[in-house]
Backbone as CSV, one residue per row, in Angstrom:
resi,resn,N_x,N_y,N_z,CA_x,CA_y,CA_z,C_x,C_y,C_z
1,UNK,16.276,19.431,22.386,15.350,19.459,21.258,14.523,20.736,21.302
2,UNK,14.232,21.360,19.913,13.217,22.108,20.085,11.851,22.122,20.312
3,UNK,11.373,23.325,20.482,9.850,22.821,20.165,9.281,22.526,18.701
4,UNK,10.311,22.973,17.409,9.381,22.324,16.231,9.958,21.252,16.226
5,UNK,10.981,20.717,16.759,11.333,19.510,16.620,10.648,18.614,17.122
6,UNK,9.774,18.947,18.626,8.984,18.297,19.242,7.482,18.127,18.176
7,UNK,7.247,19.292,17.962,6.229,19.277,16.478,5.952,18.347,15.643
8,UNK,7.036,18.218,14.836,7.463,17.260,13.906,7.402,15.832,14.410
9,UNK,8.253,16.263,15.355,8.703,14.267,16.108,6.936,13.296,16.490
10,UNK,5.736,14.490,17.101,4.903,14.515,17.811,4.338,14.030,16.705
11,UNK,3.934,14.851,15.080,3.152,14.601,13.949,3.292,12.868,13.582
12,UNK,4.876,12.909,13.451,5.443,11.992,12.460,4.906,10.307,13.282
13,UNK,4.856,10.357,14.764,5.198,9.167,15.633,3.352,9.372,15.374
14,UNK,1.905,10.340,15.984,1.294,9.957,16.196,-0.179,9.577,14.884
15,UNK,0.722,10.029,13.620,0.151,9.705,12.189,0.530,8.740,11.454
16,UNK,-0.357,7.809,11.333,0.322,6.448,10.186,0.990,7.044,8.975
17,UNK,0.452,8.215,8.424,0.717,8.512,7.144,0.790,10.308,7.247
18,UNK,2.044,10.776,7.504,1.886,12.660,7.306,2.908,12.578,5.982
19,UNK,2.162,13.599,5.497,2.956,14.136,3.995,3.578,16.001,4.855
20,UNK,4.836,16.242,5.233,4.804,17.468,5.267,5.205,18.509,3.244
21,UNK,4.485,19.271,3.419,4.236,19.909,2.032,4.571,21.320,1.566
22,UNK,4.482,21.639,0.935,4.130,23.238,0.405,2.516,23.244,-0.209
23,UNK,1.894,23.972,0.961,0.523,24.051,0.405,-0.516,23.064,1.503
24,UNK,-1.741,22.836,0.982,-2.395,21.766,1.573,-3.147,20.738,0.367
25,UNK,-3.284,19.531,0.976,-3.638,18.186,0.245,-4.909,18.370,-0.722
26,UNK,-5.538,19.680,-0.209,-6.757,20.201,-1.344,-5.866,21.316,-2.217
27,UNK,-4.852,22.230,-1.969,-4.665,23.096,-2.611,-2.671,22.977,-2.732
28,UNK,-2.353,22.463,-3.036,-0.745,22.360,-3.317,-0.454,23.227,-3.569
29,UNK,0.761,23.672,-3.341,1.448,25.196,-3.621,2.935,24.840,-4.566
30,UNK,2.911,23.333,-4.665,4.404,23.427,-5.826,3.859,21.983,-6.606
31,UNK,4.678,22.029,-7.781,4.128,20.696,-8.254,4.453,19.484,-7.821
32,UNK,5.869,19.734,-7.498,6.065,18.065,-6.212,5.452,17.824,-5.277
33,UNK,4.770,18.554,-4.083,3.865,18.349,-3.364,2.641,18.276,-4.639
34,UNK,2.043,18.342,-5.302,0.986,18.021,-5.772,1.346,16.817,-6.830
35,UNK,2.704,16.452,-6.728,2.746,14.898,-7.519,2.172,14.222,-6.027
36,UNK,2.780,14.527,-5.073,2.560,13.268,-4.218,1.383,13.224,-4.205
37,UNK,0.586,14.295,-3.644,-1.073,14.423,-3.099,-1.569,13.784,-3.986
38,UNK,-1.574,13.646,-5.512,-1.847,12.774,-6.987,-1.688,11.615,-5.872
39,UNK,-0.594,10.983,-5.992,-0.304,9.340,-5.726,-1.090,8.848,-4.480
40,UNK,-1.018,9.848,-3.769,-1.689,9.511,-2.190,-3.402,9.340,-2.530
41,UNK,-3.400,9.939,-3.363,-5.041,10.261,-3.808,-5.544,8.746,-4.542
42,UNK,-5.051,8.932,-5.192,-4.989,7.682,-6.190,-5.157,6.314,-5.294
43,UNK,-4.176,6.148,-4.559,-3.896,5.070,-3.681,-5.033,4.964,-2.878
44,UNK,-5.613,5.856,-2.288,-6.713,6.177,-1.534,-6.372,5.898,-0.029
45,UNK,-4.948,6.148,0.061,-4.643,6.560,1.497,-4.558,7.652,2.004
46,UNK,-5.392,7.453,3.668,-5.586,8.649,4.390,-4.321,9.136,5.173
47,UNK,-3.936,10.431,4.497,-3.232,10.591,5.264,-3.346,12.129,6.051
48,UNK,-2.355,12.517,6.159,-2.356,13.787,6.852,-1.527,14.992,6.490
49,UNK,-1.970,15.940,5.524,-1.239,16.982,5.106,-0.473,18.018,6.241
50,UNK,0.804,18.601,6.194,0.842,19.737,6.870,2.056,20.878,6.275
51,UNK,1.371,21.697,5.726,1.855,22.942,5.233,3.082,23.309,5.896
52,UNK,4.226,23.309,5.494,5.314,24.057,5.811,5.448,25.404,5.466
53,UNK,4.799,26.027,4.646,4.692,27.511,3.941,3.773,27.952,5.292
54,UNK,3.436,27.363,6.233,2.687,27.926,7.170,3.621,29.145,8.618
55,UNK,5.227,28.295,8.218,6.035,28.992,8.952,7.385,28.446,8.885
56,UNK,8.149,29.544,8.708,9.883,28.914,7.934,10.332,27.967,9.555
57,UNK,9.651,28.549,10.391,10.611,27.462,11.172,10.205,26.239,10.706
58,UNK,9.185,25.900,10.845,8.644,24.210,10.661,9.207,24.478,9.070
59,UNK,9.276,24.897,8.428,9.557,24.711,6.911,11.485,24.226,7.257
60,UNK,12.073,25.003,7.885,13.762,25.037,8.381,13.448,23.503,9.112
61,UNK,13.182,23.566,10.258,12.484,22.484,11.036,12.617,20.988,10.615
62,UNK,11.756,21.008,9.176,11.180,19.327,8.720,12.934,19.071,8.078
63,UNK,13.500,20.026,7.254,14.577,19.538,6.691,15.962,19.008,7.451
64,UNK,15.925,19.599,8.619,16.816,19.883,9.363,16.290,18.227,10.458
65,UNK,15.223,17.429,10.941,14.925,16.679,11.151,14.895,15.471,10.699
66,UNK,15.161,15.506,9.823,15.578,14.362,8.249,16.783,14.225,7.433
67,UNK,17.297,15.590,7.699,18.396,15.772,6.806,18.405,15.800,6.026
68,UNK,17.227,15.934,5.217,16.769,15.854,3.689,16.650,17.455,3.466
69,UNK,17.317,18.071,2.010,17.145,19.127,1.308,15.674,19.815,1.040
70,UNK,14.857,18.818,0.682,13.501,19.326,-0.170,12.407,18.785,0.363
71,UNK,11.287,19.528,-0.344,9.863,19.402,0.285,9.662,19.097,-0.538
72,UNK,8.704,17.853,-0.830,7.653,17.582,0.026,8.344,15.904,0.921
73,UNK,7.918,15.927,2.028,8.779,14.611,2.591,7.625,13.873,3.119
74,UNK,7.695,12.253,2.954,6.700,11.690,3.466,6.955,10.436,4.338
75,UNK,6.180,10.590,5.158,6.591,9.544,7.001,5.091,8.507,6.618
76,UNK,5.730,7.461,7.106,4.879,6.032,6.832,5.148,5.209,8.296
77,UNK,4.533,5.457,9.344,4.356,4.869,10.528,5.955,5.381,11.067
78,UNK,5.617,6.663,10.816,6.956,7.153,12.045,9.000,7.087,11.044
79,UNK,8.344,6.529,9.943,9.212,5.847,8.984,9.864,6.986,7.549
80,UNK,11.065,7.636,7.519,10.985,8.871,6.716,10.702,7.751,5.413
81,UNK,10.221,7.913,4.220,10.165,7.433,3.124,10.829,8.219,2.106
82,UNK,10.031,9.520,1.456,11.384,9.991,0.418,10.902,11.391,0.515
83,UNK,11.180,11.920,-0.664,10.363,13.305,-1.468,9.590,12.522,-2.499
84,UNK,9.222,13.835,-3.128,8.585,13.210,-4.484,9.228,12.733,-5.721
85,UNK,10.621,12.476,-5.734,11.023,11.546,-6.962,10.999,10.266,-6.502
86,UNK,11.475,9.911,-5.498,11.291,8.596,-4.546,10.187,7.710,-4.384
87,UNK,9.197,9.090,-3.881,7.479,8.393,-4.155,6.960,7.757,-5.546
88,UNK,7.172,8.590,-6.429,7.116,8.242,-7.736,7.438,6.963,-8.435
89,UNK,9.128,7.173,-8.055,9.424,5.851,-8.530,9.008,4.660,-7.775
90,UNK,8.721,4.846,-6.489,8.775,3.530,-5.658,6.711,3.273,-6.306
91,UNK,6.225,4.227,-6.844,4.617,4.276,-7.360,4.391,3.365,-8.091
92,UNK,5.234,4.228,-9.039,5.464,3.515,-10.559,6.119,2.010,-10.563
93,UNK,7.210,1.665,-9.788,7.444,0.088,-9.683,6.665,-1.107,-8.726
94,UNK,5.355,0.099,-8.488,4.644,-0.971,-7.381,5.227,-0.496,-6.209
95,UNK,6.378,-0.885,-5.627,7.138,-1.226,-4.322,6.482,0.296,-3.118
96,UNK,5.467,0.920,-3.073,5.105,2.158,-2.618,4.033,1.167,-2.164
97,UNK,2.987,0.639,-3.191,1.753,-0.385,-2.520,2.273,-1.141,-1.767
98,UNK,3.221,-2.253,-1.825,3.800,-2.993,-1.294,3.931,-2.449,0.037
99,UNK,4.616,-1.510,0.170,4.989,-0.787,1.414,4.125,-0.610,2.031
100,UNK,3.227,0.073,1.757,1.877,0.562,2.445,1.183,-0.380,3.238
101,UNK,1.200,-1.927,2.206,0.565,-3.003,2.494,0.982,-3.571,3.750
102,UNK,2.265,-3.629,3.672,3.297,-4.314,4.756,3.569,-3.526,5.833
103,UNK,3.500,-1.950,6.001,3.051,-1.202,7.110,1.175,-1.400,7.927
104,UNK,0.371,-2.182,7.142,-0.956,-1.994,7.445,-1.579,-0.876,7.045
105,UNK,-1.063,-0.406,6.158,-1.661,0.651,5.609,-2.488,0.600,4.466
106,UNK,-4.300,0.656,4.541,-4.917,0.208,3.342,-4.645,1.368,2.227
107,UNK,-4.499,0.664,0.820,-4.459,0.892,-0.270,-5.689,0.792,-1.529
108,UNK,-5.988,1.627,-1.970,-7.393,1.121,-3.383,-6.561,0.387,-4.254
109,UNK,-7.567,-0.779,-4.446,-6.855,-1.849,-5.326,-7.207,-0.985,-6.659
110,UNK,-5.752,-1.630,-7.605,-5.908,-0.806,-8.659,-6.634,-1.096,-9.507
């Protein structure tokens, strides 16, 4: 393993909730990372932003750890969940609260 792999593995296991992104959770740098930061906001779960534009390895790194193509990717107790069309939809049908709920993860009632 590498060391961003250790990075990543280290973020993902010791945060209930990391969003890795383009940008940060105050300042988004693409609009899919700033759909999610919307939903996360909304929800009023704390989570934990971390900029991949901060360095292509961790940017090479998160995709290559998931196997997933695109940013923005979001971990729910160590748990990959989606990007941002995934988040969205799972938002929009409820089943995202649900989740949250059933991880112990508090949510703002809507």
């Amino acid at each position: 393993m590498t060391a961003i792999h250790d990075f990543i593995d280290n973020e993902v296991k010791s945060n209930d909730v990391v969003l890795f992104m383009k940008g940060t959770p105050n300042q988004p740098l693409c609009g899919f990372s700033g759909q999610v930061v919307q939903i996360l906001d909304y929800l009023g779960v704390d989570y934990k932003g971390i900029n991949v534009l901060a360095s292509d390895e961790l940017r090479q790194g998160i995709k290559e750890y998931t196997n997933w193509p695109t940013i923005p990717q979001l971990y729910v107790k160590g748990e990959f969940v989606g990007g941002c069309d995934i988040v969205r939809e799972m938002f929009q049908s409820g089943e995202l609260q649900s989740f949250f709920a059933d991880k112990g993860i508090a949510v703002r009632a809507a």
